[in-house]
C-alpha positions, 0 to 999 in steps of 0.5 A: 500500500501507499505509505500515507503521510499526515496532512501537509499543506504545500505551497508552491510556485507556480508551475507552467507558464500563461500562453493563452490558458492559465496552466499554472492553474490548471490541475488533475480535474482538467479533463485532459490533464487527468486522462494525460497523468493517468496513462501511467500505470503505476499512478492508474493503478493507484487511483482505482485502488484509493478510490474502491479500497481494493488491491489491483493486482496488475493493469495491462491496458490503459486507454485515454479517451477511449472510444467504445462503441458495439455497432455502425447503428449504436451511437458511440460513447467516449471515456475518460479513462479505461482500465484492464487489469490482468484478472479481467476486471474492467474500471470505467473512471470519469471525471465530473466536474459540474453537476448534472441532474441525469448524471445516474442515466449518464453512468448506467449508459456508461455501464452498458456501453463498456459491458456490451463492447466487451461481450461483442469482441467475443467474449462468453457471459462466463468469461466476463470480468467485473465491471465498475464505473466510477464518476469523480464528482466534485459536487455532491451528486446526491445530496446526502453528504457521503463520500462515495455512493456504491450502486451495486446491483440486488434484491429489493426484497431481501438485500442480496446481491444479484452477483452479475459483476457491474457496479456504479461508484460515485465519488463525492469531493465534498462528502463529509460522511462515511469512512474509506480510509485516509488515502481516499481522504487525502485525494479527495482533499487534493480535489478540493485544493491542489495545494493540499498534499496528504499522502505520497499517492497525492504527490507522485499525482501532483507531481506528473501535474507539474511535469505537464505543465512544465512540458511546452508540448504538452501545453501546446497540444492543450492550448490547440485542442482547446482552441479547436474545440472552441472554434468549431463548436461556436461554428456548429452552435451558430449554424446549427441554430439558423437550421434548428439543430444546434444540439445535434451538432455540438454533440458531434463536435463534442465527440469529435474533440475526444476522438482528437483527443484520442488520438493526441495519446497515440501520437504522442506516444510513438513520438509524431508530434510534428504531424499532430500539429499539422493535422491540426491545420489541415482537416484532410491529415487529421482525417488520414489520421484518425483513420490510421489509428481507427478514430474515424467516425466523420466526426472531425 
């Protein structure tokens, strides 16, 4: 387990510098700072661990942005961050920022999603590892002021577990009640304030935080995505508006930005950079792109 220090309160310099976003404010809830940090497998391993207070034996694949899709008809979903690990078990982790009153319809879509692409790439029922979803929330989902919210599935009869292997987690950054151990205290207090350090898991993540922001690629591909995403999206909110569909259409862009997303991962990790950046100029390169690494879906 993780040695877990007694609270300190760290303040630092700023890390990063000012380039159109403010990155030296910028931290592990940042959608895509947190889908970059946890590509790590050592650090993966020890978010899904902290948060569900159990011991993971070995990741074998992490994916950022991970698309999951069963069918050309079916509507694709987009994760923040999907994880194996070697005894089959299956961890879906979100981050949630804001609060969504249908964020329970959200999770068990997110639920059938994972579980139906598993089954569809030849799986049997039998072979099926668990499978958790977990939203990260900082804002009580609920309302009731616990820490963690577990969803399993049971018999509203008598209490006992039906046993299939899915279960949705909520994560509350503000709950006050309920006990899951100092470590997922210690994360949660870093969700609140990043200057709050209190645990080696907590600074092992801030961290691989610094280190990006420090990073003038990392900050470059951020400042581009977001500015792509921005630009494209007041484009298909404005045109979709004069043709009574706005919501369709940012919706494709939504998920056109993950997908680019997606394949920011990929690039960075086999060193092509240098063509990233062109893509990002030239819509027919990024499409030969995401067709390469099969991201494409028409969506940028």
């Amino acid at each position: 387990r993780f040695c877990i220090m007694p609270p300190l309160l760290v303040r630092r310099e700023e890390c990063g510098m000012r380039e159109g976003l403010d990155f030296s404010t910028m931290g592990i809830t940042d959608d895509f700072m947190f889908g970059t940090v946890f590509q790590d497998l050592g650090l993966c391993r020890g978010l899904v661990e902290v948060l569900l207070g159990i011991k993971v034996r070995d990741l074998r694949m992490v994916e950022r942005q991970e698309l999951v899709d069963f069918g050309p008809a079916s509507r694709a979903g987009v994760v923040d961050l999907l994880v194996w690990d070697v005894d089959g078990n299956v961890y879906d982790v979100e981050m949630q920022n804001g609060a969504d009153p249908d964020i329970a319809l959200r999770a068990r879509r997110y639920l059938s999603l994972v579980d139906a692409s598993l089954l569809d790439r030849g799986q049997r029922f039998g072979d099926a590892g668990n499978v958790v979803v977990v939203f990260i929330c900082a804002h009580d989902p609920f309302g009731r002021g616990w820490k963690r919210y577990d969803y399993p599935r049971q018999c509203e009869q008598d209490g006992e577990p039906l046993g299939d292997g899915t279960s949705i987690v909520f994560v509350n950054a503000e709950g006050t009640k309920g006990d899951f151990g100092d470590g997922f205290d210690a994360f949660m207090s870093y969700l609140r304030d990043d200057n709050v350090i209190g645990s080696d898991f907590v600074r092992s993540v801030d961290d691989a935080v610094c280190g990006f922001r420090d990073d003038p690629r990392w900050r470059r591909f951020r400042m581009l995505w977001s500015e792509k995403y921005r630009n494209e999206f007041a484009d298909a909110r404005d045109e979709g508006e004069a043709e009574g569909r706005a919501e369709g259409r940012a919706e494709g862009n939504k998920e056109g930005f993950s997908r680019a997303m997606a394949l920011t991962s990929r690039l960075m990790a086999d060193g092509r950079e240098r063509e990233l950046e062109e893509a990002m100029r030239d819509p027919e390169m990024m499409r030969r792109l995401l067709e390469e690494y099969g991201l494409s879906n028409d969506c940028v």
